[in-house]
Backbone bond lengths (Angstrom), bond angles and torsions (degrees), N, CA, C in turn:
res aa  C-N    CA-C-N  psi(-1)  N-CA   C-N-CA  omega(-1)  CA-C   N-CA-C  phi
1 X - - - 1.451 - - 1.528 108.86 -
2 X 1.431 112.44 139.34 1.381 102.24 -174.03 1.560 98.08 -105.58
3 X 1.585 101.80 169.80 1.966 113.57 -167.82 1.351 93.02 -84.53
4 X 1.385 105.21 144.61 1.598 121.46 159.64 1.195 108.96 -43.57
5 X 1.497 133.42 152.06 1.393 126.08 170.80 1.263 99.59 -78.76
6 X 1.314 110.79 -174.77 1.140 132.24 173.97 2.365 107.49 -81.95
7 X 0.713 90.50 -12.10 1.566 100.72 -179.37 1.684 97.50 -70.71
8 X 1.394 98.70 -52.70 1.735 96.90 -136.54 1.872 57.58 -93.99
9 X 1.233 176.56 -57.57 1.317 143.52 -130.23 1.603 100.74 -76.09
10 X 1.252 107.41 -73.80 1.666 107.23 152.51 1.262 132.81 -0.68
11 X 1.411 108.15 -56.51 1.887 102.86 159.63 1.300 116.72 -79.22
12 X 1.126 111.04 -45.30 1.900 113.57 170.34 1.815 104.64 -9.50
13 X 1.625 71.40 -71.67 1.899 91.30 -150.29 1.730 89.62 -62.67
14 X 1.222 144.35 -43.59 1.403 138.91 -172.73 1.600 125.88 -62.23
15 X 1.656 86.81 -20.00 1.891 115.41 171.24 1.436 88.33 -66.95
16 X 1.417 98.22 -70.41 2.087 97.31 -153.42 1.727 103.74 -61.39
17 X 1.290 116.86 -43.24 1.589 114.27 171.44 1.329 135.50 -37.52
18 X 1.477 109.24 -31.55 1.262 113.72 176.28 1.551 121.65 -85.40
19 X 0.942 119.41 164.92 1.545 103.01 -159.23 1.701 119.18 -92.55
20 X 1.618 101.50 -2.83 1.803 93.49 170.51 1.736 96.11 -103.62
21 X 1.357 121.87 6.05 1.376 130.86 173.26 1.551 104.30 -62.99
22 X 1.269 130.87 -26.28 1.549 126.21 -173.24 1.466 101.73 -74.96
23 X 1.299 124.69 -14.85 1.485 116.80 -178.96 1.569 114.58 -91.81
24 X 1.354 104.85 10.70 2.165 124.66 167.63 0.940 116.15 -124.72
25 X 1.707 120.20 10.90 1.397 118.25 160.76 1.380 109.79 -60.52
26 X 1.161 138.77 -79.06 1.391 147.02 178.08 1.889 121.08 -20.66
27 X 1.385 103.52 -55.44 1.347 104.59 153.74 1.129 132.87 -60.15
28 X 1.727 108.16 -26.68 2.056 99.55 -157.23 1.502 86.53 -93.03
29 X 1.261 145.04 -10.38 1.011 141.11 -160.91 1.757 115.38 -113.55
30 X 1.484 103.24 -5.50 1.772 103.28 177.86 1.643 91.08 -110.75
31 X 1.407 122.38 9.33 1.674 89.18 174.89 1.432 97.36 -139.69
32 X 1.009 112.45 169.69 1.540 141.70 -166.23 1.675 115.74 -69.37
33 X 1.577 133.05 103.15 1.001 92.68 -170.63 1.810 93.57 -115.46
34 X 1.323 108.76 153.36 1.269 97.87 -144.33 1.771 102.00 -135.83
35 X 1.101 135.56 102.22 2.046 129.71 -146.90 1.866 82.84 -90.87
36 X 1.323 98.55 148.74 1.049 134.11 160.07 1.595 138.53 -109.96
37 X 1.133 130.81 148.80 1.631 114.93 178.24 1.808 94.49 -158.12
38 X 1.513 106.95 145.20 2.120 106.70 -64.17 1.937 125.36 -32.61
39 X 0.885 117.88 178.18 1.515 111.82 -178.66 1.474 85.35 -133.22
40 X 1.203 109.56 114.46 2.212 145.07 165.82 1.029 91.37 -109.64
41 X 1.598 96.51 136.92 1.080 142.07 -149.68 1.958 99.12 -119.48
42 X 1.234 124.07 146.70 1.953 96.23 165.61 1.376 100.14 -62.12
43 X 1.517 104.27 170.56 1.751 100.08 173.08 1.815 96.14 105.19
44 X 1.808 108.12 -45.48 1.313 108.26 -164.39 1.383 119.94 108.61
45 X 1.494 109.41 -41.47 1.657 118.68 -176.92 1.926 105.91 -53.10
46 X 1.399 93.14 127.98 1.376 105.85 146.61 1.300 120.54 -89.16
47 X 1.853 94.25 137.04 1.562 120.32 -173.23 1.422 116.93 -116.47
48 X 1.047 128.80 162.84 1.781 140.17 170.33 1.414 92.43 -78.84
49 X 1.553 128.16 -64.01 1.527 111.77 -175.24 1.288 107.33 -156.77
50 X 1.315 106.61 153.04 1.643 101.23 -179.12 1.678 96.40 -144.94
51 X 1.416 120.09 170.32 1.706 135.91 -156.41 1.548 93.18 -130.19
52 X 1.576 124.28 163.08 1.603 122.92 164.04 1.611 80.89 -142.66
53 X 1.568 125.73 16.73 1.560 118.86 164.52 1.825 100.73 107.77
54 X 1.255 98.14 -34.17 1.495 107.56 -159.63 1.623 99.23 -113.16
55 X 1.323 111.09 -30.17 1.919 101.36 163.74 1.466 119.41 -140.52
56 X 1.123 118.24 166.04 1.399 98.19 163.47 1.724 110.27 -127.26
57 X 1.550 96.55 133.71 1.379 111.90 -175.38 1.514 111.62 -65.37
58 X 1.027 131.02 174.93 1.652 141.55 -172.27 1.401 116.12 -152.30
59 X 1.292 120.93 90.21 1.729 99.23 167.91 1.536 123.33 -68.20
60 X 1.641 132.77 93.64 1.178 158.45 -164.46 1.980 89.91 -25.01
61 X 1.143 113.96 -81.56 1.699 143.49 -166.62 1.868 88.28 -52.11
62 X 1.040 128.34 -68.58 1.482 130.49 -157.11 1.816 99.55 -75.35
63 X 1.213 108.91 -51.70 1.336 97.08 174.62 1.815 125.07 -74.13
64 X 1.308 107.42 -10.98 1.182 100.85 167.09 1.728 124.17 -97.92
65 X 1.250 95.92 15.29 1.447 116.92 178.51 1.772 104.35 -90.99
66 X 1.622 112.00 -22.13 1.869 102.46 -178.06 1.463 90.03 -102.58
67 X 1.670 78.45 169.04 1.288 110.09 -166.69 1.773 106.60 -61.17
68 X 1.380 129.68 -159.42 1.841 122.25 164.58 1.583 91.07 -73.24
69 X 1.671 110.93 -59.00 1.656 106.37 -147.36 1.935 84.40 -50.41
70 X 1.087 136.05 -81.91 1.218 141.92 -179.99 1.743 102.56 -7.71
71 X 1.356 105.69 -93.57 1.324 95.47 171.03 1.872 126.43 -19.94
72 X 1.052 88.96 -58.88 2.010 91.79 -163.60 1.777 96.64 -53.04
73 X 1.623 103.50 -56.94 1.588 107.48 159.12 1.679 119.96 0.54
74 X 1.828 86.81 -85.41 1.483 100.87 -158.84 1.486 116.31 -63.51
75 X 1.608 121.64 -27.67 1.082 130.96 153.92 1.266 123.59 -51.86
76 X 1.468 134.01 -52.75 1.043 132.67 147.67 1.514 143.63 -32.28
77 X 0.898 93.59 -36.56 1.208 103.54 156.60 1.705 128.61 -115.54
78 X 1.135 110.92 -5.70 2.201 95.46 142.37 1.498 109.45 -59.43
79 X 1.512 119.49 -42.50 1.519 111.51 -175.28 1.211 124.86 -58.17
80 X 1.612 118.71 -34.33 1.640 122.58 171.09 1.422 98.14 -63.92
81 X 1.306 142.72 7.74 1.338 109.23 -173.15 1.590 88.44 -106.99
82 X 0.818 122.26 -46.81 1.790 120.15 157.12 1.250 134.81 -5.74
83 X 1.679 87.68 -60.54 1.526 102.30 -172.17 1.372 99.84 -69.32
């Protein structure tokens, strides 16, 4: 398994810091988040991130290309797809 970068921990912690961020503790913390380089999609398409419920994938290069607010975003929203 490879380590989270340092990008996507960085948004993590800026997710849970903020104060409607305590309601994605529970999710960001039961699944796997797991960087990729590139991350394909079926179809072929490359993505920034994608979920199978149980992790969420990361394209390493594309996600470390947005900004935090971006980041915290895209994380934020793999987790609604969870819920």
């Amino acid at each position: 398994m490879k380590k989270q970068t340092k990008e996507f921990s960085d948004a993590c912690t800026k997710l849970v810091l903020h104060p409607e961020g305590l309601f994605f503790i529970d999710f960001l913390f039961s699944l796997e988040c797991v960087p990729q380089n590139p991350l394909i999609v079926s179809g072929g398409m490359r993505v920034i991130a994608a979920t199978d419920g149980m992790r969420v994938l990361y394209d390493e290069e594309l996600f470390g290309a947005l900004t935090v607010s971006e980041r915290v975003f895209v994380i934020a929203h793999e987790l609604m797809h969870v819920m």
